[in-house]
C-alpha positions as CSV (number, residue, x, y, z in Angstrom):
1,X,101.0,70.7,84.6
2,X,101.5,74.4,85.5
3,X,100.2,75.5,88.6
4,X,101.3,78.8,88.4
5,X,99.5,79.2,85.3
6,X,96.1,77.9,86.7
7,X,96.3,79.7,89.2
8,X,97.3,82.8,87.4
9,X,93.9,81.9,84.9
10,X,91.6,81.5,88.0
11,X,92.5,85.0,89.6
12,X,92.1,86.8,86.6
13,X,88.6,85.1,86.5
14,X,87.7,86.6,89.6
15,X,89.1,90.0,88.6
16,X,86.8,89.7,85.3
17,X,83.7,89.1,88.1
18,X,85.2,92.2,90.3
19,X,85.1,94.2,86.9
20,X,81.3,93.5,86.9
21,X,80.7,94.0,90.8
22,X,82.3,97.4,90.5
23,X,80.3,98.7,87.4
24,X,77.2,97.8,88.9
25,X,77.8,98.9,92.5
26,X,79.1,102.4,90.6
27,X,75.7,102.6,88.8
28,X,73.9,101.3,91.9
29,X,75.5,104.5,93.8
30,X,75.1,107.2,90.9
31,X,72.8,106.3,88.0
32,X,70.5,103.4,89.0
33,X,67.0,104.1,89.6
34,X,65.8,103.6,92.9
35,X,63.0,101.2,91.5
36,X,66.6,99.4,90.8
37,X,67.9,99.0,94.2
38,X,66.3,95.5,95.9
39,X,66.9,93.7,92.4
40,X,70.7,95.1,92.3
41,X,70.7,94.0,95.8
42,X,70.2,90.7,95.2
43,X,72.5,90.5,91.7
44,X,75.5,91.7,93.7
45,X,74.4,89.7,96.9
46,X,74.5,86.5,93.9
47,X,78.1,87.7,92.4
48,X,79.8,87.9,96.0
49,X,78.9,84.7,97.0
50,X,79.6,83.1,93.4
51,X,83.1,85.0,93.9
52,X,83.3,83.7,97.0
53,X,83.2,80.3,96.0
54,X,85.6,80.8,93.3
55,X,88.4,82.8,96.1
56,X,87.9,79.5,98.4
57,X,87.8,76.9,96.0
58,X,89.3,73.6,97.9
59,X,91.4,72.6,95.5
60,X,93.4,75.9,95.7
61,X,95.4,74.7,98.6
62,X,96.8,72.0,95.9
63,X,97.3,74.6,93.0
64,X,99.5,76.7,95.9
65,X,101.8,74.0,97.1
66,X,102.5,72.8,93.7
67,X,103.2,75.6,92.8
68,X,105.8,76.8,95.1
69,X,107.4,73.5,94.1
70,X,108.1,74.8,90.2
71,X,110.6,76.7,88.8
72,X,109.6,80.0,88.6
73,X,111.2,83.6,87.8
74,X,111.6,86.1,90.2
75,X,108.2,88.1,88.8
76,X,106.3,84.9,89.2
77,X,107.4,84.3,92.4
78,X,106.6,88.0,93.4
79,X,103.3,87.3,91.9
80,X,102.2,83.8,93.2
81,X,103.3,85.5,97.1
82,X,100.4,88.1,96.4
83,X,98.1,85.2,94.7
84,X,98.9,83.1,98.5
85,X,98.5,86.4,100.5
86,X,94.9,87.1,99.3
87,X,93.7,83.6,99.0
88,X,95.1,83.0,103.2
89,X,93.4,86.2,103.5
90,X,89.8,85.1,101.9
91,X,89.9,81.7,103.6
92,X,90.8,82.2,107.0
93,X,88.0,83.1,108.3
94,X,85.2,80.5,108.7
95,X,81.4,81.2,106.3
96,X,79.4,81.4,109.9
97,X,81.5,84.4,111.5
98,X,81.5,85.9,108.2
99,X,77.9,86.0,107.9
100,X,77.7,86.8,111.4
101,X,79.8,89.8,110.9
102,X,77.7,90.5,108.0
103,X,74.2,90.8,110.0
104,X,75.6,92.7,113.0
105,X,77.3,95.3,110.9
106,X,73.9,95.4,109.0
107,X,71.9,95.5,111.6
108,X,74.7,98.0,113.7
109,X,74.6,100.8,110.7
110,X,70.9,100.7,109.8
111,X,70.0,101.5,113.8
112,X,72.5,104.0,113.9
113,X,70.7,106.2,111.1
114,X,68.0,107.5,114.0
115,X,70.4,106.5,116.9
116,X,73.2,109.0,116.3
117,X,70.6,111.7,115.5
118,X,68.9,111.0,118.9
119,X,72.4,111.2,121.1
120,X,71.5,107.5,121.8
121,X,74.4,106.1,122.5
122,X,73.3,103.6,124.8
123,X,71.3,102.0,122.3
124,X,74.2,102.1,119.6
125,X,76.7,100.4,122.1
126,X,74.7,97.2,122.5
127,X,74.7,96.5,118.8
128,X,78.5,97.8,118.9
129,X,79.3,95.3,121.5
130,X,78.2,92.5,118.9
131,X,80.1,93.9,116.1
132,X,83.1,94.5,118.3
133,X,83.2,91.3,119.8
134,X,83.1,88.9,116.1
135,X,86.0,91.4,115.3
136,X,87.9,90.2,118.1
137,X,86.9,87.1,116.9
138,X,88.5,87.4,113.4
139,X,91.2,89.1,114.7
140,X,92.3,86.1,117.1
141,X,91.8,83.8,113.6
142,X,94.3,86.0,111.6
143,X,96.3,86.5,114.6
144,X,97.0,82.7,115.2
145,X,97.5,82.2,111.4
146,X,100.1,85.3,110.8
147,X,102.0,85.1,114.3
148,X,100.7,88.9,114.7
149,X,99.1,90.9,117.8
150,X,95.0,91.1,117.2
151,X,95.4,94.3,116.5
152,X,98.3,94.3,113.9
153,X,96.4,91.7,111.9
154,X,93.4,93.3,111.1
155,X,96.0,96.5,110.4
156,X,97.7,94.0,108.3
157,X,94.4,93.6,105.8
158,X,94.6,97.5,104.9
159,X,98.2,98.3,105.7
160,X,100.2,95.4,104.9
161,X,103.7,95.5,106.7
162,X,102.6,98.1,109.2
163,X,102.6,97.2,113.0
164,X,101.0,98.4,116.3
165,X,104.9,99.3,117.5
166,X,105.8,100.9,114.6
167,X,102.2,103.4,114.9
168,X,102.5,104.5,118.4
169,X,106.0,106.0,117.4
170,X,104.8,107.9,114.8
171,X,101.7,108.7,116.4
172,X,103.5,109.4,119.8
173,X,105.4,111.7,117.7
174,X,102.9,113.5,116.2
175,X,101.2,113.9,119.6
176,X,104.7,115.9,120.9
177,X,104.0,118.5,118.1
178,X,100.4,118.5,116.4
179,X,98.2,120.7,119.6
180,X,101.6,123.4,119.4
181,X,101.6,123.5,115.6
182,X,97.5,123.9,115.8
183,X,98.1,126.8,118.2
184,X,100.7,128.7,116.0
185,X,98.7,128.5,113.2
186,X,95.4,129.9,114.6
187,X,97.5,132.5,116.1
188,X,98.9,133.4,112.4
189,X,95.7,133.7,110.7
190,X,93.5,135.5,113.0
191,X,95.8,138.2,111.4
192,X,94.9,137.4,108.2
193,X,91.7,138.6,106.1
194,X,90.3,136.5,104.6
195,X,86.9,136.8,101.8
196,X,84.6,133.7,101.4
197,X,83.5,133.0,98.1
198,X,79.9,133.9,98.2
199,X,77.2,131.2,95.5
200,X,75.7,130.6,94.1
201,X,77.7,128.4,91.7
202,X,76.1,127.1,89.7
203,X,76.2,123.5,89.0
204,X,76.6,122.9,84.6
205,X,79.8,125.7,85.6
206,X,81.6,123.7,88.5
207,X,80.8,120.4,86.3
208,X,82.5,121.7,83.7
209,X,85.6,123.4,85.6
210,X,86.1,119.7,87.6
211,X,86.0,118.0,84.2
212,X,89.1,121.0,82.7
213,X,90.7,120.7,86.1
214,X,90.6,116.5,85.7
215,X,91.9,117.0,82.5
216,X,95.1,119.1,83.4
217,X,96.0,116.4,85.8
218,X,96.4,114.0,83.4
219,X,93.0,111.7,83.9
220,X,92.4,109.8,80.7
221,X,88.9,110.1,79.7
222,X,89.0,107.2,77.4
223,X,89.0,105.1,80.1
224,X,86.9,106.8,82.7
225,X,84.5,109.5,83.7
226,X,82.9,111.8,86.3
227,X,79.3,112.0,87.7
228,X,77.1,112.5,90.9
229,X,76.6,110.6,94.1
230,X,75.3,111.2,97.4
231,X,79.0,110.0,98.5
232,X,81.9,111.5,96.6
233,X,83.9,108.2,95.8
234,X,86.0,106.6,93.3
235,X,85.5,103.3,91.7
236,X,85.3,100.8,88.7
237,X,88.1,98.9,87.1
238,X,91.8,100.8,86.3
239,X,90.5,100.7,82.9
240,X,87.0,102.2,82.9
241,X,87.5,104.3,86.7
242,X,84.6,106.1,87.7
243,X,84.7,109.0,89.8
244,X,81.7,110.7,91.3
245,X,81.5,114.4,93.2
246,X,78.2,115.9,95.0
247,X,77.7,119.3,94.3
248,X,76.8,122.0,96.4
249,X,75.8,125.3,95.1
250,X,77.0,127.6,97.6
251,X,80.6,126.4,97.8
252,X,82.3,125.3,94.2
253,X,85.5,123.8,96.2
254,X,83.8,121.3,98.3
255,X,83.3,119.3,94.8
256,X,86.8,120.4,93.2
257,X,88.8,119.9,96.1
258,X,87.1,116.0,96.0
259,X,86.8,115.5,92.0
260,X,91.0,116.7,92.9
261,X,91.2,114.2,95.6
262,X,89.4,111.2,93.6
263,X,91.5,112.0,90.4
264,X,95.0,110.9,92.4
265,X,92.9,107.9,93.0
266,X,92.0,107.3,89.7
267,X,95.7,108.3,88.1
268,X,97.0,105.6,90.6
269,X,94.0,103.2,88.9
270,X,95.2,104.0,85.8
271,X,98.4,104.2,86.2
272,X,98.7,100.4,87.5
273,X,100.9,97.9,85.2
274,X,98.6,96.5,83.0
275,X,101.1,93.3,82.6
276,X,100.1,92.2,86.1
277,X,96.5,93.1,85.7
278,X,93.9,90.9,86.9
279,X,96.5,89.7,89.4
280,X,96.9,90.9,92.9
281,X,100.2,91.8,92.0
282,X,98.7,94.6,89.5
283,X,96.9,95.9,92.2
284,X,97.2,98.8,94.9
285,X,100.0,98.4,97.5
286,X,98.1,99.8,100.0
287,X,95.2,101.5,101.5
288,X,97.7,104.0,102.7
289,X,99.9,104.4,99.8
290,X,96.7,104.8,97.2
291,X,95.4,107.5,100.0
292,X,98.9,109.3,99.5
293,X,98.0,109.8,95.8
294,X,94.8,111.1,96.1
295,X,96.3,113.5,99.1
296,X,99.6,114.0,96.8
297,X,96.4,115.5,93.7
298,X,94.7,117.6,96.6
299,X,96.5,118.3,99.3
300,X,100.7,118.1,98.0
301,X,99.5,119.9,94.6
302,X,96.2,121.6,94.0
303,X,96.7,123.8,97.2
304,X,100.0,124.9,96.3
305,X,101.0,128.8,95.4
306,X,101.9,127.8,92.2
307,X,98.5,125.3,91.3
308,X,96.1,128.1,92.5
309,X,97.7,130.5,90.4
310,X,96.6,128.0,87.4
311,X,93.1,127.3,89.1
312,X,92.1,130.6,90.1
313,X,91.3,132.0,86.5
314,X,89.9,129.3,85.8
315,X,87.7,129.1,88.6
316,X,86.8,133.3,88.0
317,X,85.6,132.2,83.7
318,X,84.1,129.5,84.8
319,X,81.6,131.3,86.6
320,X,81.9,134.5,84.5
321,X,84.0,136.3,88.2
322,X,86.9,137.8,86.6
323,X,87.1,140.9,89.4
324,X,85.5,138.7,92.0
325,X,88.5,139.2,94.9
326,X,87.5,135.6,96.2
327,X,88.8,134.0,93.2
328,X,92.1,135.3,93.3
329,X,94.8,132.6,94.0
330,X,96.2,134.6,97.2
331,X,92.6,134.6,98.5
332,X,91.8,130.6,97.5
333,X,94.9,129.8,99.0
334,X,94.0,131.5,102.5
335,X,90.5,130.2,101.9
336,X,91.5,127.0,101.4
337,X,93.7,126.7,104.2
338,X,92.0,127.7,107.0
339,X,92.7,125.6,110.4
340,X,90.2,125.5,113.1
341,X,89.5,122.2,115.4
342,X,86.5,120.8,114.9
343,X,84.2,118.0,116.3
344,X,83.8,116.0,113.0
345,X,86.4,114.3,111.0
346,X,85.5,114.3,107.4
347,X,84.7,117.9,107.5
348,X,88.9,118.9,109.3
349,X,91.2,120.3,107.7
350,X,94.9,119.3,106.6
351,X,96.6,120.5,110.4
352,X,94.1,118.9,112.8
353,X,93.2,115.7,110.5
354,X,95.9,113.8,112.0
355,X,94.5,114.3,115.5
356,X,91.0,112.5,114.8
357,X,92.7,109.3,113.1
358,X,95.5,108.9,116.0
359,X,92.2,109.3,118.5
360,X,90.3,106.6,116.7
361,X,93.4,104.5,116.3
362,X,94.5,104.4,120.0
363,X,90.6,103.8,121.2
364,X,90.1,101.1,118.3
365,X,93.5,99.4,119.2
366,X,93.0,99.1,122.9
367,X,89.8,97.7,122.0
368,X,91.0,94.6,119.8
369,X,92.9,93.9,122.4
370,X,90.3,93.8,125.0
371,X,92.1,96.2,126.9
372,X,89.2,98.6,126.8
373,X,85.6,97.6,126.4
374,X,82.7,99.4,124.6
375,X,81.6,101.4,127.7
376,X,84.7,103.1,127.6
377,X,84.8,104.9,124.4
378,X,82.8,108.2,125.1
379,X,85.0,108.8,128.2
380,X,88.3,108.0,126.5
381,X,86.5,110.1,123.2
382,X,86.2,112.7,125.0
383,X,89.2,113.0,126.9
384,X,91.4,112.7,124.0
385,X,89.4,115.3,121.9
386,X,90.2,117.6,124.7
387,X,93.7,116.8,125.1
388,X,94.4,116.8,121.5
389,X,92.1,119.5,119.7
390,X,90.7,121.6,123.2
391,X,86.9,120.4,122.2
392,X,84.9,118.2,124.5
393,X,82.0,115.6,123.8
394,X,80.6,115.3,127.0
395,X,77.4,113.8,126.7
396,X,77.9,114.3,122.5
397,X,77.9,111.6,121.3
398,X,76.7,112.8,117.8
399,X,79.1,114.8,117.5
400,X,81.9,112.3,119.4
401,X,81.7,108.5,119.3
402,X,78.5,108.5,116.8
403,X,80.2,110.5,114.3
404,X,81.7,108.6,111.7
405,X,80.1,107.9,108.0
406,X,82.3,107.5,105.2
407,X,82.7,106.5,101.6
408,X,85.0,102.7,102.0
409,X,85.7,99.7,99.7
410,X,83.3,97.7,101.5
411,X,85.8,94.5,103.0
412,X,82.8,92.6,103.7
413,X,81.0,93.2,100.3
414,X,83.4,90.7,98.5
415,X,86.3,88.4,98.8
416,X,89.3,90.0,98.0
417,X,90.3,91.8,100.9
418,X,93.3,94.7,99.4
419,X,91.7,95.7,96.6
420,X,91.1,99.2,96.7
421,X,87.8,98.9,93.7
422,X,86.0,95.9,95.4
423,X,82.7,97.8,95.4
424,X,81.6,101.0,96.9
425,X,79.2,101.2,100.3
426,X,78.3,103.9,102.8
427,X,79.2,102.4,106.2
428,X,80.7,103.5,110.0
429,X,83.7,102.3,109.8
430,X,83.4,100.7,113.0
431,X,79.7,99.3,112.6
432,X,81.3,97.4,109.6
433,X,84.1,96.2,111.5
434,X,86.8,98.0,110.0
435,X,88.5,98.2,112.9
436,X,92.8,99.0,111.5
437,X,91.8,101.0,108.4
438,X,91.4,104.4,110.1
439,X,95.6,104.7,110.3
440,X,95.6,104.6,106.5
441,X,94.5,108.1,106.2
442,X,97.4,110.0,107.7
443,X,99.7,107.4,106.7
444,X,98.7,108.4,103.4
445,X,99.4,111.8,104.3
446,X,103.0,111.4,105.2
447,X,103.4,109.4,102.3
448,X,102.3,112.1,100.1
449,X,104.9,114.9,101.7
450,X,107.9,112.3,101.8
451,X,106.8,111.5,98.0
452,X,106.9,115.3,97.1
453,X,110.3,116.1,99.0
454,X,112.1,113.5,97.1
455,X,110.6,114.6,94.1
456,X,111.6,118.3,95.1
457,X,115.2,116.7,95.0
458,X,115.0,116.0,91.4
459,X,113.0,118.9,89.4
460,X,112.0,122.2,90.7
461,X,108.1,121.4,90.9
462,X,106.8,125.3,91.2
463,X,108.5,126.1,88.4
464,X,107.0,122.9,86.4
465,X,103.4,123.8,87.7
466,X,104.3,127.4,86.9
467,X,105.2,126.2,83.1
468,X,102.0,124.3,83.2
469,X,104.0,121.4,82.8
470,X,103.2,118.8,85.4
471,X,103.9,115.5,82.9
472,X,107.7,115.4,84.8
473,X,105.5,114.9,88.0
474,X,103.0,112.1,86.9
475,X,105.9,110.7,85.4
476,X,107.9,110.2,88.8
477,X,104.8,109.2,90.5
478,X,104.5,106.4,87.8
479,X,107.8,105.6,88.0
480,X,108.0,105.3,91.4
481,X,104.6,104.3,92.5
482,X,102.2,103.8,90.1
483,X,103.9,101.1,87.7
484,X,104.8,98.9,90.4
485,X,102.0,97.5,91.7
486,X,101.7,95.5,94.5
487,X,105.2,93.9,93.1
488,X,106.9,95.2,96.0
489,X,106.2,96.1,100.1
490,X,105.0,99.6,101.3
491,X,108.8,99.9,102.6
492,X,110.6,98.7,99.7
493,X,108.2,101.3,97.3
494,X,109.3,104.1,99.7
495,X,113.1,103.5,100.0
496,X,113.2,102.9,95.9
497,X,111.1,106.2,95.7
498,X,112.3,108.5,98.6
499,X,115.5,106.4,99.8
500,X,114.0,105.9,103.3
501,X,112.0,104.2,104.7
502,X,108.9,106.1,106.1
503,X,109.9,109.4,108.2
504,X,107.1,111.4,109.3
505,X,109.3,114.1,109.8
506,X,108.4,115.2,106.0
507,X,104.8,115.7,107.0
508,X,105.9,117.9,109.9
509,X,108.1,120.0,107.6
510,X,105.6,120.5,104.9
511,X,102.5,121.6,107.6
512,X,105.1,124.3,109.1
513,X,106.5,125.2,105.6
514,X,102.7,125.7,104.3
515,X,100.8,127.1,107.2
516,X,103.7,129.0,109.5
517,X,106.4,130.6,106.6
């Protein structure tokens, strides 16, 4: 009997269900009714546990250690490591803490709706506390099963590879450079006039300029599509993705810039080896590494010189502007780059980003490890702000330690754990336990800018975007990234890619090279 095969046939059964949670959690986000939503509820509530089931079956132990006893090639060997990784992954942790986890982080979010409005953190931090402390709990699981610090195992769920000593380099790094950089910059551009693109913009107008811009960038339409959400997000299947933008009528490049930053998602979806698919070994290598395509879309390509000069005219027809001076590309690209600290995360810009996740990481990290507690965090928030972007929360916690909503995968939603399409939900990252995902984001970043210097050292990228050619570029990235999968670690991607391993120096090079030259 083959036990590779079985197992190969009962993981592309649970894709087949994921395929289904996605779609409806997509609709449940964009087009359901909200008559819909307590039924839905309970459909999707039904699928995760019946996947559930399926991730944990008992007998999969068996299926594994037979299976590492057969002859196998070196692609099913590859493969049946990722099969082991997420079933360890799905069945470490026991049903009770999970549904623990479950109720606090339920119970932490829906309070913190009014709480964070009302400055209350007090309130907040007692359901915090809860959440906090069944994370150390899983964490101290994982960590006795992988031989990893608390901390680095929940990192390890989003970021596989990626340690705790290997972050505070780069981070410490960072630190040495980032508030002097931030500095320069502001000093360059209070030189610089600047025009802000007055609305309104009309809706049908930026639709249909997001849906040309998707096009030039190569997203296939016969296997996905575009619509509206309260959270811009990207989800589905890599063959039907779904991406979703919220409009806003007063500033058309809030929606672009994200339909921009969704479609790197999706060409990474897409772009995924369909021979592996339904496998784990089909999927995403990474949080961070499908983050440093969206950021290679928005941040690496559509704010380049040589993009804007493409999406400025066809920003100025869209909306009928053609001698409007804020749709020129010299303007966009001084609009679009504007650096100024600010209190909230989501809303910073490319410069001070990196300062809000390497805040959050240090405060989250210490905290897994019980080396800070709960009561801490506005303190420590605040002091870091100030040391890092010259803002303080004293006594704001709204704006501070209550700040953070965003768009995720929803870990808890559904078994498989490094999937980057297991369903969509709005949650605080920390009310939903998430504690190790927040480093993904400007890893992703540095990805991106090592990704386009190696590229750089093969074709002459300006003058391809110049030529309106960009196919040489999704070609490398499918090369390099795309086609491969989860075949291969984060490490291994980047020194087949780039030749290196990561070196945030790139990063550096590129935020001086755009914002100081």
């Amino acid at each position: 009997m083959n036990f590779y095969k079985k197992l190969a046939q009962h993981h592309r059964k649970l894709s087949k269900l994921s395929h289904l949670n996605a779609i409806c959690s997509w609709d449940q986000a964009s087009m359901m009714p909200e008559g819909g939503n307590e039924a839905r509820s309970e459909a999707l509530a039904e699928l995760a546990v019946m996947q559930h089931e399926l991730a944990t079956a008992p007998h999969l132990k068996e299926w594994f250690e037979r299976a590492e006893t057969e002859q196998l090639d070196n692609e099913q060997r590859v493969s049946l490591k990722e099969m082991k990784r997420e079933w360890q992954m799905n069945t470490l942790l026991p049903a009770e803490l999970v549904e623990l986890q479950s109720l606090a982080g339920s119970k932490c979010e829906h309070a913190w709706r009014s709480q964070r409005h009302e400055n209350d953190w007090h309130s907040f931090s007692k359901n915090l506390k809860e959440v906090v402390e069944l994370s150390r709990q899983e964490a101290q699981i994982r960590a006795e099963a992988t031989g990893l610090s608390r901390y680095d195992a929940l990192l390890d769920i989003y970021e596989p590879g990626m340690t705790t000593k290997q972050l505070d380099s780069i981070f410490n790094d960072v630190k040495s450079w980032l508030p002097s950089l931030i500095r320069q910059v502001q000093e360059k551009q209070a030189t610089e006039d600047v025009i802000t693109p007055v609305g309104p913009f009309p809706i049908e107008q930026q639709k249909s300029l997001s849906l040309e811009v998707m096009s030039k960038l190569g997203f296939d339409f016969n296997h996905g599509r575009l619509d509206v959400s309260v959270h811009p997000f990207c989800g589905g299947v890599s063959t039907d993705v779904r991406i979703t933008t919220r409009y806003d009528e007063a500033d058309f490049t809030s929606a672009l810039l994200g339909v921009i930053h969704e479609t790197g998602h999706a060409r990474y979806e897409q772009g995924l080896p369909a021979k592996w698919r339904g496998l784990p070994a089909g999927e995403a290598r990474s949080m961070g590494i499908h983050e440093s395509q969206s950021l290679f879309f928005e941040m690496q390509l559509s704010r380049s010189k040589a993009f804007l000069d493409i999406l400025a005219p066809l920003a100025s027809d869209a909306f009928s502007r053609r001698d409007d001076a804020a749709l020129t590309s010299e303007n966009l690209a001084l609009f679009n780059t504007r650096v100024t600290p600010d209190y909230i995360r989501v809303d910073a810009d490319e410069v001070t980003y990196p300062a809000h996740i390497i805040l959050r990481y240090e405060i989250e990290r210490d905290l897994v490890e019980g080396h800070i507690e709960v009561e801490d965090i506005p303190e420590l928030w605040d002091k870091k702000m100030t040391e890092y972007l010259g803002l303080t929360t004293r006594c704001n916690h709204t704006d501070g330690c209550m700040q953070d909503i965003h768009w995720t995968d929803g870990k808890r939603q559904m078994s498989t754990t490094h999937n980057y399409r297991n369903g969509c939900m709005q949650d605080i990252h920390w009310c939903a336990g998430d504690f190790g995902y927040f480093p993904s984001y400007t890893l992703g970043a540095m990805y991106a800018a090592q990704f386009m210097a190696a590229m750089r050292k093969e074709m002459n990228v300006e003058n391809l975007i110049r030529q309106r050619n960009l196919q040489p570029i999704f070609n490398w990235l499918h090369k390099h990234i795309w086609r491969k999968g989860s075949t291969v670690s984060t490490d291994q991607l980047l020194i087949d890619a780039t030749g290196e391993k990561l070196n945030p120096e790139y990063f550096k090079q590129h935020l001086i090279n755009r914002y100081l030259k």
